[in-house]
C-alpha positions as CSV (number, residue, x, y, z in Angstrom):
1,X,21.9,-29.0,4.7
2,X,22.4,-26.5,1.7
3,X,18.7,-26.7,0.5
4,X,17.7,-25.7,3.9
5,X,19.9,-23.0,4.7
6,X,18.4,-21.6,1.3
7,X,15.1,-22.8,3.3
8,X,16.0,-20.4,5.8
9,X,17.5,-17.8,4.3
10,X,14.3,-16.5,2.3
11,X,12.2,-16.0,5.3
12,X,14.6,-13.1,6.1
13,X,11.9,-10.7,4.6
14,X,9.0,-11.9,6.5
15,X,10.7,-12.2,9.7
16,X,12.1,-8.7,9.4
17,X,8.9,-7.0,9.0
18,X,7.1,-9.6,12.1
19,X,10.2,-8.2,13.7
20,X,9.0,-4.3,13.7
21,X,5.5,-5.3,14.1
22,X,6.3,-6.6,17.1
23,X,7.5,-3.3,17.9
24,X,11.3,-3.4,17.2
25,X,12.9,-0.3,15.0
26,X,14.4,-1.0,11.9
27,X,17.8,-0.2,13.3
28,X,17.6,-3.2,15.1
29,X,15.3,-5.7,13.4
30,X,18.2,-6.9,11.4
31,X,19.8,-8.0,14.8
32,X,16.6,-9.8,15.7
33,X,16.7,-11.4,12.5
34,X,20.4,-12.3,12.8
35,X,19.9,-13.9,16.3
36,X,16.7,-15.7,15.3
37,X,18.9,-17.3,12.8
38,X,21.7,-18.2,15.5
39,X,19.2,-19.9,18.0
40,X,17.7,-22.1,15.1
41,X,21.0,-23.3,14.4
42,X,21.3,-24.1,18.1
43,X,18.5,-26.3,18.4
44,X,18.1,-27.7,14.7
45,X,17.3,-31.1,16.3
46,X,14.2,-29.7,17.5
47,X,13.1,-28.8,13.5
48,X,10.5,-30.2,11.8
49,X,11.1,-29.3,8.2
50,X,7.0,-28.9,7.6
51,X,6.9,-26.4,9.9
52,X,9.8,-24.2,9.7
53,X,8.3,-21.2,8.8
54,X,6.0,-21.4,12.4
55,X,9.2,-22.5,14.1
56,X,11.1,-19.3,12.7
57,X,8.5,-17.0,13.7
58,X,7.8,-18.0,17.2
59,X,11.8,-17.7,18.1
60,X,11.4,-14.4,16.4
61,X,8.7,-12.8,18.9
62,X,10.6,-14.8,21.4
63,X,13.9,-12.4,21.3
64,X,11.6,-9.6,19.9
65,X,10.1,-9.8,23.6
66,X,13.4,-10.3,24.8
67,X,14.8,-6.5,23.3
68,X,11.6,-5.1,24.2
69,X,12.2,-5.8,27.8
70,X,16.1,-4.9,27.4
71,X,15.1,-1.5,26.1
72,X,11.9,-0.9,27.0
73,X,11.1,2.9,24.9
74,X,9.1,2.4,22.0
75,X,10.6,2.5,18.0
76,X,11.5,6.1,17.0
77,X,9.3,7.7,14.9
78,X,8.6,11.3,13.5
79,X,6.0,13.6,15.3
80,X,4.7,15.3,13.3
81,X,2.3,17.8,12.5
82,X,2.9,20.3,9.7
83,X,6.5,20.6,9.6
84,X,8.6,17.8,9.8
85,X,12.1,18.2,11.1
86,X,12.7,14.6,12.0
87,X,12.6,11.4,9.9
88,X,11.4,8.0,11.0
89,X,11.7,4.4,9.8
90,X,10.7,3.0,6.5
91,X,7.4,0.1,6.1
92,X,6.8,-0.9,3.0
93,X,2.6,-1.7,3.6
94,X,1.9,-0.4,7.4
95,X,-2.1,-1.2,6.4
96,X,-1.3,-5.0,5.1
97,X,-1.9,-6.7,8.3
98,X,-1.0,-10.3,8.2
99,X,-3.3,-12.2,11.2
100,X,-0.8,-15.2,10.9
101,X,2.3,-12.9,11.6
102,X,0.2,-10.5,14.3
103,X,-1.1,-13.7,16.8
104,X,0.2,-16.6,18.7
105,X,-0.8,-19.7,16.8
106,X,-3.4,-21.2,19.1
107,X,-5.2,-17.9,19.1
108,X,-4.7,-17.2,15.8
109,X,-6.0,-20.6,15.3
110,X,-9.6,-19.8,17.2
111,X,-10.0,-16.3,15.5
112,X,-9.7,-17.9,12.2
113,X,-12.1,-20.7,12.8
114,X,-14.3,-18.0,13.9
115,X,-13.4,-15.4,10.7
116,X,-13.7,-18.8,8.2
117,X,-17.1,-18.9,8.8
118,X,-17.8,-15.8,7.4
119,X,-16.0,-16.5,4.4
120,X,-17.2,-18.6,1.2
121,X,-16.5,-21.7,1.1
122,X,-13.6,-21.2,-2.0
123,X,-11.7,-18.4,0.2
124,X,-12.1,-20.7,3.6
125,X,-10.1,-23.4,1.3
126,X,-7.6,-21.5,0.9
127,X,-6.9,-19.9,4.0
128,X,-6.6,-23.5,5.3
129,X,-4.1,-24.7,3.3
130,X,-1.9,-21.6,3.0
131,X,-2.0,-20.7,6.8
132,X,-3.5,-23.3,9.3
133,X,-2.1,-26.4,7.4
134,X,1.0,-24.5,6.1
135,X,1.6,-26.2,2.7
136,X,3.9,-24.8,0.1
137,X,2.1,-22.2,-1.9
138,X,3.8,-24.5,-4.8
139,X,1.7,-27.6,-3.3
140,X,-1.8,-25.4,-2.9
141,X,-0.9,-24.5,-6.3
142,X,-0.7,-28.2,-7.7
143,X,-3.6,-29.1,-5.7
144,X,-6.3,-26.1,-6.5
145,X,-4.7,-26.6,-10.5
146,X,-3.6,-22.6,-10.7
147,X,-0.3,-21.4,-11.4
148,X,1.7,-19.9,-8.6
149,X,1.0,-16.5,-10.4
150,X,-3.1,-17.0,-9.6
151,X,-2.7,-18.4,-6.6
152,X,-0.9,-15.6,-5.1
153,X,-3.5,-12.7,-6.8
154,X,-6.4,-15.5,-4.7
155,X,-4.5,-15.3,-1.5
156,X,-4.6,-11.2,-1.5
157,X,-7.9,-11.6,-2.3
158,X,-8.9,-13.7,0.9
159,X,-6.3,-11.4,3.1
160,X,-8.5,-8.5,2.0
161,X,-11.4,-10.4,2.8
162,X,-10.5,-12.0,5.9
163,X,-9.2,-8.1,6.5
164,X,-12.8,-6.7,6.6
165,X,-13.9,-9.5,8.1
166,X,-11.5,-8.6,11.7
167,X,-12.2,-5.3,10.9
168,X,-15.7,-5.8,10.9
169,X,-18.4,-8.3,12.3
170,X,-15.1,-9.9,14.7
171,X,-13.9,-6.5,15.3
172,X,-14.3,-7.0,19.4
173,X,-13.3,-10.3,19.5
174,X,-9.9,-9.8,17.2
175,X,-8.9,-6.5,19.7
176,X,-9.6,-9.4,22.9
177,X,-6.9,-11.7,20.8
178,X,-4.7,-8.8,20.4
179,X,-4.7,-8.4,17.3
180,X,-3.7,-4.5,16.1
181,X,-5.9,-2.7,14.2
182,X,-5.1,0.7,14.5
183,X,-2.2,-0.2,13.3
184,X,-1.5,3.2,11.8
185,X,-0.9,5.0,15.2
186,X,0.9,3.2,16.4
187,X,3.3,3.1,13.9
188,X,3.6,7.2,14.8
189,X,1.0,8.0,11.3
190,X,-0.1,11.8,12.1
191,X,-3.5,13.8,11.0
192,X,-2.5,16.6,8.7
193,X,-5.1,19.1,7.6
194,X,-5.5,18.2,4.1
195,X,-8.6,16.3,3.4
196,X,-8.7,13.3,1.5
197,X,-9.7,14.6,-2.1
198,X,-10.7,10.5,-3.1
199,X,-13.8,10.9,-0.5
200,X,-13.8,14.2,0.9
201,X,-15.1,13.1,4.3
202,X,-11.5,12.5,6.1
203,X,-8.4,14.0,7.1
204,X,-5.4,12.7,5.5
205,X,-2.8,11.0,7.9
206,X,0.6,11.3,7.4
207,X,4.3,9.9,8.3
208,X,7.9,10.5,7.0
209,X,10.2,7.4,7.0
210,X,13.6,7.3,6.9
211,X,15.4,4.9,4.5
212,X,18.5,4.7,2.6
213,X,19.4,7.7,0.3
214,X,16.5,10.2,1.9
215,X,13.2,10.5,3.7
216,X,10.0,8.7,2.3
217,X,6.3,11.2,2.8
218,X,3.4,9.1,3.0
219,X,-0.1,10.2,3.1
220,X,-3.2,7.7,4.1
221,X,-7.1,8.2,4.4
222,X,-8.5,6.3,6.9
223,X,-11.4,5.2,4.9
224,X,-10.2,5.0,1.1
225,X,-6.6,3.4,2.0
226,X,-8.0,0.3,3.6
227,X,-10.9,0.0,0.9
228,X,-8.3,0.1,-1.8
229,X,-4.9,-1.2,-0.2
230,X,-3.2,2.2,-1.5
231,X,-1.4,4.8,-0.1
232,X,-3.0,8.2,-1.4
233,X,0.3,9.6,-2.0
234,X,3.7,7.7,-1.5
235,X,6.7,10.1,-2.6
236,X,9.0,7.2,-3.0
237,X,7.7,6.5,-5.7
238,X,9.7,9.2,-7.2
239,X,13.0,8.9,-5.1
240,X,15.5,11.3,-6.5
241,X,12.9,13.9,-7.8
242,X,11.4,15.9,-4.2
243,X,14.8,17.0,-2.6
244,X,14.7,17.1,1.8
245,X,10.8,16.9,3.2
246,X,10.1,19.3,5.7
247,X,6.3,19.3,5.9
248,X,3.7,17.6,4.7
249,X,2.0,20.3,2.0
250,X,5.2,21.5,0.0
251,X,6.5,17.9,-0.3
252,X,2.2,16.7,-1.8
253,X,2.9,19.5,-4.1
254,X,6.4,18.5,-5.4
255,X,4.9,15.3,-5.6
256,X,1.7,16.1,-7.8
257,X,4.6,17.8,-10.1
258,X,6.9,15.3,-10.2
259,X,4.3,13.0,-10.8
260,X,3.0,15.1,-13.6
261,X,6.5,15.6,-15.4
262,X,6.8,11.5,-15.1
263,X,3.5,10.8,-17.0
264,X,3.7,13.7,-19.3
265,X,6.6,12.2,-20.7
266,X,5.5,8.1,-21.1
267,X,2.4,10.0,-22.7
268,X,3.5,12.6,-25.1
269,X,7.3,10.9,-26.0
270,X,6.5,7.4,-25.3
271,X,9.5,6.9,-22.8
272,X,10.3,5.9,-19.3
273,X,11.5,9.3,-17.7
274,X,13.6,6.7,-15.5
275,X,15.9,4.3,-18.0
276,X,14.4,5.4,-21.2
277,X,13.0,3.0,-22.7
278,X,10.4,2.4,-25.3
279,X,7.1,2.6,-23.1
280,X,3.3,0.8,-23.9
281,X,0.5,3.0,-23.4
282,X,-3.1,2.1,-22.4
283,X,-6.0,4.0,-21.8
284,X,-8.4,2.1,-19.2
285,X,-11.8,3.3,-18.2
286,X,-12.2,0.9,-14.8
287,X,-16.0,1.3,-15.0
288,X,-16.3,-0.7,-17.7
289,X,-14.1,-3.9,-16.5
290,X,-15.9,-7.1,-14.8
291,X,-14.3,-8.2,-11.6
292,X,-12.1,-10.0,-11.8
293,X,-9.6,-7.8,-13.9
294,X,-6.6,-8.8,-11.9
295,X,-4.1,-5.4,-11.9
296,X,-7.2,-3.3,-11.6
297,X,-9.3,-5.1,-9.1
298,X,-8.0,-2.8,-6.5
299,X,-8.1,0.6,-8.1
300,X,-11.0,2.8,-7.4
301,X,-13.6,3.6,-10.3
302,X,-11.9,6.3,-12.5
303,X,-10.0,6.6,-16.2
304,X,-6.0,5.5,-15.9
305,X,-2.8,5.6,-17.9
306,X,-1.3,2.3,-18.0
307,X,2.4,2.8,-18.6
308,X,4.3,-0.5,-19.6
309,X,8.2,-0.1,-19.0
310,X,10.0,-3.5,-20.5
311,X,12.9,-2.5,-17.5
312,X,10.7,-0.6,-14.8
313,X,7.5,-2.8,-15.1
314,X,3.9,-1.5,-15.2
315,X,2.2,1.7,-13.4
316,X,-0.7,3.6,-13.5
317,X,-1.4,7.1,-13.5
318,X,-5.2,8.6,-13.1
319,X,-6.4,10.7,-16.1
320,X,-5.7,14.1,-13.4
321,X,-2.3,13.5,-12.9
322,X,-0.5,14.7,-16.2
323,X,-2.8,18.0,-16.1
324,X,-0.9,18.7,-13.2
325,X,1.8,20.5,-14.6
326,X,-0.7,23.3,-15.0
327,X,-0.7,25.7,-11.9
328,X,-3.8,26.5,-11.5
329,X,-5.1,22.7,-11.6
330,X,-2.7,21.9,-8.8
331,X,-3.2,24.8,-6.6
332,X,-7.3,24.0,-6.8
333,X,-6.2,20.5,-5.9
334,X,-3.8,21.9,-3.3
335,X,-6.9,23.7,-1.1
336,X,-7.7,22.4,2.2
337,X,-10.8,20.3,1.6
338,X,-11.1,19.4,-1.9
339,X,-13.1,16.3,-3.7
340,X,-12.7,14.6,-6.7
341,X,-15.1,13.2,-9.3
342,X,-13.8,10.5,-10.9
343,X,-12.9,11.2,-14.7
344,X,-15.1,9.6,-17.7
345,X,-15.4,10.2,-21.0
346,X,-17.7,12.4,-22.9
347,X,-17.5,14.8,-26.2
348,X,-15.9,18.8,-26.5
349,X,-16.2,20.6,-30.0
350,X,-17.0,16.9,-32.0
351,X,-14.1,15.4,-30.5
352,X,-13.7,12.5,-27.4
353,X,-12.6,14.1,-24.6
354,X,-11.6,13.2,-20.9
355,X,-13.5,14.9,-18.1
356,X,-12.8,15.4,-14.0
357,X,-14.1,17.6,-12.0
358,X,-12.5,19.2,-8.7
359,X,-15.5,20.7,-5.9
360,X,-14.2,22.9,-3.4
361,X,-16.5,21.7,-0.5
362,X,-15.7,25.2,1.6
363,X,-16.6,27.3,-1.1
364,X,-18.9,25.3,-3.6
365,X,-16.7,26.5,-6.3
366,X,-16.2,23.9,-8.6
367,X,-12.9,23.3,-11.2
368,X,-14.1,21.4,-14.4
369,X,-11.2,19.9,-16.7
370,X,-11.6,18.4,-19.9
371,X,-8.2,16.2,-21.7
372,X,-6.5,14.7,-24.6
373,X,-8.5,11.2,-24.7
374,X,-5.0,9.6,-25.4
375,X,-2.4,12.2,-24.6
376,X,-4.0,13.2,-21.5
377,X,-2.6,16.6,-22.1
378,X,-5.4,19.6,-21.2
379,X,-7.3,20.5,-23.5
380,X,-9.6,23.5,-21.1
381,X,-11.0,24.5,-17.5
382,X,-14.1,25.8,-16.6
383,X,-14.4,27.3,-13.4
384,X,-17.6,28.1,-11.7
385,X,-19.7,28.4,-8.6
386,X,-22.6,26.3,-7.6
């Protein structure tokens, strides 16, 4: 009975966020949670171990519903457009839809059959075991002869597949299953007016979150966020450092600073800003790695900073980011419709050299900035018109 209240007890992360997808605010998802709990307990004769996770999850959307008809108004969250007076609920991946945790099981069953097919044959494997059959990722593990470690880098792989897949060729059918696409508006994400400066074609869309200890900004482009599972900026990611958020543009820009003041100092003093520590430094051109490179598989093609913290763990900054503590480098960055050209390497005055470019697409004007191959630190501009 221990081992399977321990069973139990670590779905509690997956059935909380099932419970906000399903519409319930995070004010009261740990009740749903709670309750699920209490009606398993009620009817543990009716358990069979194999299938506990299923069996948690369908008495989940079952008292899900249940609120949702109690109080029928839809979870708070902030309207925004370009200030932001109100705060909303915190999601850690809004964009990481899970088709197992978004349909019934007998539909989910018939979409998948039909998604499978247009899947190779390794990926459709895998989707089977982990989801229709339900074993143990430790069992799949055994099986397929991988370590847990691989196994769960091969299942985000097929998610993303399986992603484009309902987002693509089964589009149609998956919206007549019900399964949500656009999941970001209905999750309260706003368009702001700043363009995406990854692509250059797209508004970016923004939402504050509320959470313990402050609000959270993020910013998503509806065409480079899905294709690369990030958010484009995330200003948790620097909790502590940006003070209230009131609208989108001030907080971007506290953001590209604080950002900058973070990497400068891994970079230039080799320490984590955060705890202190001793920090590894690694330059990474992503051009020139063969998928699959594991960490970097989902970063888009550019020049990065990896940063290894033995307490924090490992991030990444792109070559721009440090040269952001320069004014006039954020303020180009900072204008309405901007694009960026990835950073490579090339020569300046005999030396190697980093080089990005920034394109005003209103005004043709064009912001070229060269850097430290190692430091990152900026070494000139060159601004010009086309």
């Amino acid at each position: 009975m221990r081992a399977l209240s321990e069973s139990i007890e670590v779905t509690r992360p997956r059935l909380l966020r099932l419970a906000y997808m399903s519409g319930i605010g995070l004010d009261e998802a740990e009740d749903v949670v709670q309750e699920t709990y209490l009606e398993a307990w009620r009817h543990l004769e009716k358990l069979q171990p194999e299938r506990l996770s299923a069996w948690l999850n369908g008495i989940c959307r079952n008292i899900c519903k249940r609120h949702l008809h109690a109080k029928p108004s839809a979870p708070y969250t902030s309207k925004l457009r370009e200030t932001l007076d109100e705060e909303s609920f915190d999601l850690s991946d809004s964009l990481a839809i899970d088709p197992v945790e978004e349909l019934e099981r007998q539909d989910m069953r018939v979409l998948l059959d039909r998604a499978l097919s247009h899947l190779e044959k390794n990926t459709r494997e895998l989707i089977e075991l982990c989801y229709l059959d339900e074993l143990p990722q430790r069992e799949v593990a055994a099986r397929l002869d991988v370590s847990l470690g691989a196994l769960e880098l091969k299942l985000h792989r097929a998610r993303q597949k399986l992603h484009q897949v309902l987002h693509g060729e089964l589009r149609e059918e998956a919206r007549a299953f019900g399964l949500r696409l656009d999941e970001e508006e209905s999750l309260g994400w706003q368009e702001t007016r700043q363009w995406c400066f990854l692509c250059g074609k797209r508004h970016l869309r923004g939402i504050v979150e509320h959470q313990t200890g402050g609000a959270t900004m993020r910013l998503r482009c509806p065409e480079c966020s899905p294709r690369y599972q990030i958010d484009v900026t995330n200003t948790g990611n620097f909790p502590g450092f940006l003070g209230p958020i009131r609208s989108f543009r001030p907080a971007l820009r506290r953001v590209m600073q604080a950002g900058a003041e973070f990497y400068h100092t891994c970079l230039n003093q080799q320490r984590c800003p955060t705890c202190q520590s001793r920090v590894q430094i690694q330059i990474i051109d992503r051009s020139t790695l063969v998928s699959p490179c594991s960490l970097y598989d989902a970063l888009p093609l550019g020049i990065y900073a990896r940063v290894d913290c033995p307490s924090c763990g490992t991030s990444f900054c792109e070559a721009y980011i440090p040269v952001l503590r320069t004014p006039t480098i954020r303020d180009f960055l900072l204008r309405p419709r901007v694009h960026y050209e990835a950073a490579s390497f090339m020569t300046y005055k005999g030396s190697d050299a980093i080089r990005f470019r920034l394109l005003d697409l209103s005004s043709a004007e064009t912001l070229t900035v060269l850097a430290h191959p190692q430091t990152l630190h900026l070494l000139t501009t060159i601004q010009e018109r086309c």
